[in-house]
Structures are given as C-alpha cells and as structure tokens.
C-alpha positions as CSV (number, residue, x, y, z in Angstrom):
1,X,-21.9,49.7,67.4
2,X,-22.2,47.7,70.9
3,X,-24.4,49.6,73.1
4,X,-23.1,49.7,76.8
5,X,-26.5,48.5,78.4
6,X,-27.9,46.1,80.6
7,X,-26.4,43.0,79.9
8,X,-23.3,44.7,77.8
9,X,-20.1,43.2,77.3
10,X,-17.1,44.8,79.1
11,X,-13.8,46.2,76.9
12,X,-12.5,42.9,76.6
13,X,-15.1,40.7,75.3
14,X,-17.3,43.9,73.1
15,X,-13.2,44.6,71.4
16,X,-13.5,40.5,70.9
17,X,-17.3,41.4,69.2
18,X,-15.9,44.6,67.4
19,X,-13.2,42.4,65.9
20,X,-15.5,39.6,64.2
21,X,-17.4,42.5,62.7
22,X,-14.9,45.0,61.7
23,X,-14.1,43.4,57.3
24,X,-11.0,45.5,57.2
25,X,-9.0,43.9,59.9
26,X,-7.1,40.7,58.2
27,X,-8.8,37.5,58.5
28,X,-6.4,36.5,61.3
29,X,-7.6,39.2,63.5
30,X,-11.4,38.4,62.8
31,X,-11.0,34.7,63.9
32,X,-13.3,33.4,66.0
33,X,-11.9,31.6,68.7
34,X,-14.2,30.8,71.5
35,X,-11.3,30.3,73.8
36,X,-10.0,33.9,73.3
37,X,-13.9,34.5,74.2
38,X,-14.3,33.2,77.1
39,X,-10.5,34.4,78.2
40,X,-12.3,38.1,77.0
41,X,-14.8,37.5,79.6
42,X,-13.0,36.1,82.7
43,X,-10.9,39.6,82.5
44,X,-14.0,41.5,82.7
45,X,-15.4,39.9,85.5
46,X,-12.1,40.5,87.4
47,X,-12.3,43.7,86.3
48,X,-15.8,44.4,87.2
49,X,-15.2,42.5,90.7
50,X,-12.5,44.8,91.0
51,X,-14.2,48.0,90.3
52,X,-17.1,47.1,92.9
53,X,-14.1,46.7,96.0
54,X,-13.1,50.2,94.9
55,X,-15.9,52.2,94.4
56,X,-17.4,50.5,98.0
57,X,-14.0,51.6,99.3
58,X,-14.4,55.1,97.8
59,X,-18.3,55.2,99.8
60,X,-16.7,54.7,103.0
61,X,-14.0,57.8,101.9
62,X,-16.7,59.9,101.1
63,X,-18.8,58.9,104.0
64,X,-16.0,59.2,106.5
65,X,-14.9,62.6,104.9
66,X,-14.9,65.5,107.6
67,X,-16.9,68.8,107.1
68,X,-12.9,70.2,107.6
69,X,-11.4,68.3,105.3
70,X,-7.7,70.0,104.0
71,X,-8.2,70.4,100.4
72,X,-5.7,68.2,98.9
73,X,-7.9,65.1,100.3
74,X,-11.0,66.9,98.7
75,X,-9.7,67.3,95.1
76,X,-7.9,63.6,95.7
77,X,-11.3,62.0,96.4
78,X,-12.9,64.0,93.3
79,X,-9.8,62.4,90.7
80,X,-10.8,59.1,92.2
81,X,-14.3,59.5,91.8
82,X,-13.7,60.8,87.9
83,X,-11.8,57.8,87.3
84,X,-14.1,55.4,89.1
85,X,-16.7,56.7,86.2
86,X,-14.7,56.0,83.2
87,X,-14.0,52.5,85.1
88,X,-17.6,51.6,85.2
89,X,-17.8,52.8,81.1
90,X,-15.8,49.7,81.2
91,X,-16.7,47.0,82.4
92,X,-19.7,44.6,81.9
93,X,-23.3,44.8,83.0
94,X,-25.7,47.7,84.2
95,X,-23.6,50.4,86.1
96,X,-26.3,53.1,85.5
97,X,-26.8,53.1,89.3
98,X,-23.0,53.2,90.4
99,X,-22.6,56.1,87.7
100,X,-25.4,58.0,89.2
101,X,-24.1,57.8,92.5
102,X,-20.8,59.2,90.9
103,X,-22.0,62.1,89.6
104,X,-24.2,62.6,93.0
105,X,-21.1,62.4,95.0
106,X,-18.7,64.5,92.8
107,X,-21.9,67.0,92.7
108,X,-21.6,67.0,96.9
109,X,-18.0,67.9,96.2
110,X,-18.1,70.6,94.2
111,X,-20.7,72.4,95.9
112,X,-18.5,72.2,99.0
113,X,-15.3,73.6,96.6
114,X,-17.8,76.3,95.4
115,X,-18.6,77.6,99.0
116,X,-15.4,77.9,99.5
117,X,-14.7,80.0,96.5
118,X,-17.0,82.4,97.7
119,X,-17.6,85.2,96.0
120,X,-14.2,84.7,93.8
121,X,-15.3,85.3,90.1
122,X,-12.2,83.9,88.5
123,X,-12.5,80.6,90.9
124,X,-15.9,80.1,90.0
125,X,-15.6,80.4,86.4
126,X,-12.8,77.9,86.9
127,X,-15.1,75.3,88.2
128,X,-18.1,76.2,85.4
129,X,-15.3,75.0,83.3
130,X,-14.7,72.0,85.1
131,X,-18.0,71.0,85.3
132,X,-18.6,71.1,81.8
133,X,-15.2,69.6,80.7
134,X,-16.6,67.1,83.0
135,X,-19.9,66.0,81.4
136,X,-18.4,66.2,78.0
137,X,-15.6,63.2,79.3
138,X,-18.3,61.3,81.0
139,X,-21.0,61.4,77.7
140,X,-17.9,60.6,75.9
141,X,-17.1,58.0,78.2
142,X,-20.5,56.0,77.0
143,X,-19.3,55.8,73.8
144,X,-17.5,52.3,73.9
145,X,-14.7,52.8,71.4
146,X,-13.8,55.8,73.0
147,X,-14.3,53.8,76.6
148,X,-12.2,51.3,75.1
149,X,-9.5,53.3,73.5
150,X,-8.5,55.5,76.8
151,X,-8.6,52.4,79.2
152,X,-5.5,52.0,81.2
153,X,-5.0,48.7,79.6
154,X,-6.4,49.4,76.5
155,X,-7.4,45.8,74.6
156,X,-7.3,47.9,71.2
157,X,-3.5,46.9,69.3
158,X,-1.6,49.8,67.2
159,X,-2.3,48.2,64.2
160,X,-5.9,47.8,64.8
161,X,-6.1,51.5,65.6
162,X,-7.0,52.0,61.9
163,X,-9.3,50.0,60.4
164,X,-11.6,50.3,63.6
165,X,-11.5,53.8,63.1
166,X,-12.8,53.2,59.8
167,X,-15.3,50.6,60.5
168,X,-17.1,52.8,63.2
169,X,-20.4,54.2,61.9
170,X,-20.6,58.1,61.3
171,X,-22.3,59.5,64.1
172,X,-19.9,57.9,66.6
173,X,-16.5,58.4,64.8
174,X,-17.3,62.0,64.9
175,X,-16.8,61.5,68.7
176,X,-13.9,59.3,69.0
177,X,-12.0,61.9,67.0
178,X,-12.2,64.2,69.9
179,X,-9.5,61.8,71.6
180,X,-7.1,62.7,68.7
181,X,-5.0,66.5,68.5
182,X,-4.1,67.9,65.3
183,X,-0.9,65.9,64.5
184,X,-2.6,62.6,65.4
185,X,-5.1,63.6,63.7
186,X,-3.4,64.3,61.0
187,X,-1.0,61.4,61.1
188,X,-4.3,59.3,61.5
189,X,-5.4,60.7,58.1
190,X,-2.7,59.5,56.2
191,X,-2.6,56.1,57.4
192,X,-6.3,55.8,57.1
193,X,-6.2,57.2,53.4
194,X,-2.9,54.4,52.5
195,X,-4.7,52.0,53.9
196,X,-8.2,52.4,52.3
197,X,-6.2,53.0,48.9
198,X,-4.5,49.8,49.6
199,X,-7.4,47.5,50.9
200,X,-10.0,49.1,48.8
201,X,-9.2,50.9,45.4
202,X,-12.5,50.6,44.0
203,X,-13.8,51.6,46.5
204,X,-16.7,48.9,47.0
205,X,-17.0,49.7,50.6
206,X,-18.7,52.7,50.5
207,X,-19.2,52.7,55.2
208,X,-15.6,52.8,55.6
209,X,-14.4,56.2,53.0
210,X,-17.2,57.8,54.5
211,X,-15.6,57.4,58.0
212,X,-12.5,58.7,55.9
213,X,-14.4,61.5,55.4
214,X,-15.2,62.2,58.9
215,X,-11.4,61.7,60.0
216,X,-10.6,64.5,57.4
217,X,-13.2,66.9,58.4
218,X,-11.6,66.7,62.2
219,X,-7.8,67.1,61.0
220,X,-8.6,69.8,58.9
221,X,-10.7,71.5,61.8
222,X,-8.3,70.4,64.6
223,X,-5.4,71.8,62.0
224,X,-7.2,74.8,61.7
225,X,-7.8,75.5,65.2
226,X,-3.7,74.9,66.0
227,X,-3.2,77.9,62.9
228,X,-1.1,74.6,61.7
229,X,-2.7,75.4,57.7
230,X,-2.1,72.5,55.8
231,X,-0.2,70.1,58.1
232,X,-3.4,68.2,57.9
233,X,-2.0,66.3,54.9
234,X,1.6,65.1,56.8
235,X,2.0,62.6,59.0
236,X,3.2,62.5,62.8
237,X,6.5,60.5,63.9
C-alpha cells in the first residue's frame, strides 16, 4: 500500500505506482512509461497548487465570517471545508497541518451550530451524528485507494476497478468496501469471482482470493443489512 506521508505521491502519480505493482492488471496497463510519470506528477502539482489558492481563500471566508452570519453561509462554508479535506487526502506532500486546521475550523463551526441548537434534543443528536459520520469519512479519507476512488476526477478506469480491488492487502480492502452498497457490492463480487476464475484457476495467487474473501464477507453483510437474502450472489446492471 502507498502510505500518504511526507513526501507521498498525489492520486495521479501513487495510481501510476499502484499500477506497476498490481500482477492482475494486463501487461499493457503495468507498463512503465516514464513519460506517463512524469505527466502523473505535473497534474498533481496543479492540483496541489490549486488546492493551496482554495483553502487560503477559504481562511479569509472563515476569518471574515460575522458572529451573525445567516445560516445558509454557515453550513456552505462547513461543505467547503469537508471537501477541502478529502482534497488534501489527494494530492502530494505533507498536508497534516492544512488537515489539522480543517478539522479546527469545522470544530469552530459546529460549536457555533450547537449554541444555537440550544437545548433542542433531536438537533443535537443530529449533529452527534454528523460529527461522527464525519470522522469516519475523513479516517477513510487517509486511506489512498479509497482517496483515490471518490476523487472528482478519479484516475482509477472501470476496468481497473477489479483487479485493484483484489490486489489491495486485507486490512485495507475491508475499508474500501465501505464505498460500495449492497448491489455494488454484490455486482462487485461476481466480477471479482469471473475474473479470479479466469486469470487464476489454480489459484497460485493466494493475496488476491483472500481479498475475494473479504469482498464476499461485505456483500453478504451489506446484503444482509438491506433484508436483500441472497442477492449477494447476482450481479448489478
């Protein structure tokens, strides 16, 4: 797995890196070529350059913002901040500061929409919820397939979905399977198990069917959840 760290790769070059790694992907896709390299990393210094001009520019929103503010410009700053977070998941370099600064920000926020809940049960336990949906998408956030996969402009192809799927270790599959419902999930599974069967019928490459066996254990429990029974095993148009 590449680690988002000091340093790191942004989406373009690290899917560039995944590819060259990843044995189930046809030899075409795995081709090293240095120009499509260093193409990976110009767009991720745009990006990043980009992403500095708009998080200064949503600073000087936040610092401008009036003690008054009508809600609707509250709650838009918030959405801008949550998506300035999964931006910085994205692109290269340290952004542990910026992210911090996110969080402190959005934290300044919601304390302001709390005191004006005030004593409103139901509105409070609607922003405990929000808070907490909100740290889950932000941890998954550092996980850089997942990063990868929900970018606006996502460098992952349809028919790489697959086979990266099944080349990512384990512990962090189990976690990009959140990003899937039950009749992805399940429409996942079958193409995973046709094209395991296909690429690997004696099954030499032992990594890849236990990721298999991870994507099943989510369509079954995200099948199970839905009261969908055994719509697990069919896949999605």
């Amino acid at each position: 797995m590449i680690e988002t760290r000091q340093g790191a790769p942004g989406t373009w070059e690290r899917h560039w890196i995944r590819r060259q790694h990843n044995a189930l992907l046809d030899e075409s896709q795995r081709q090293a070529d240095p120009q499509q390299l260093q193409q990976a990393r110009r767009r991720d210094r745009e990006a990043a350059a980009r992403f500095r001009a708009d998080f200064e520019s949503l600073v000087q929103k936040a610092a401008a913002l009036e003690a008054g503010a009508d809600s609707e410009t509250v709650l838009a700053l918030k959405d801008e901040l949550d998506r300035a977070y999964s931006v910085s998941c994205t692109v290269p370099g340290d952004q542990r500061q910026i992210q911090e600064a996110i969080r402190r920000l959005i934290a300044l926020i919601m304390a302001a929409i709390r005191r004006g809940a005030g004593n409103d049960a139901y509105a409070l336990a609607q922003l405990d919820e929000e808070d907490a949906a909100r740290r889950l998408h932000f941890e998954l956030q550092h996980v850089p397939l997942v990063a990868d996969l929900t970018h606006p402009d996502s460098p992952v192809d349809e028919d790489e979905l697959v086979p990266l799927l099944l080349g990512e270790p384990p512990e962090t599959l189990v976690r990009v399977m959140t990003l899937f419902d039950a009749d992805q999930a399940a429409a996942l599974l079958q193409d995973a198990r046709e094209f395991l069967a296909g690429r690997d019928p004696e099954r030499a490459l032992a990594p890849a069917w236990q990721a298999l066996a991870v994507i099943e254990a989510h369509a079954r429990a995200a099948s199970d959840s839905t009261g969908h029974g055994g719509r697990g095993e069919s896949a999605c148009p």
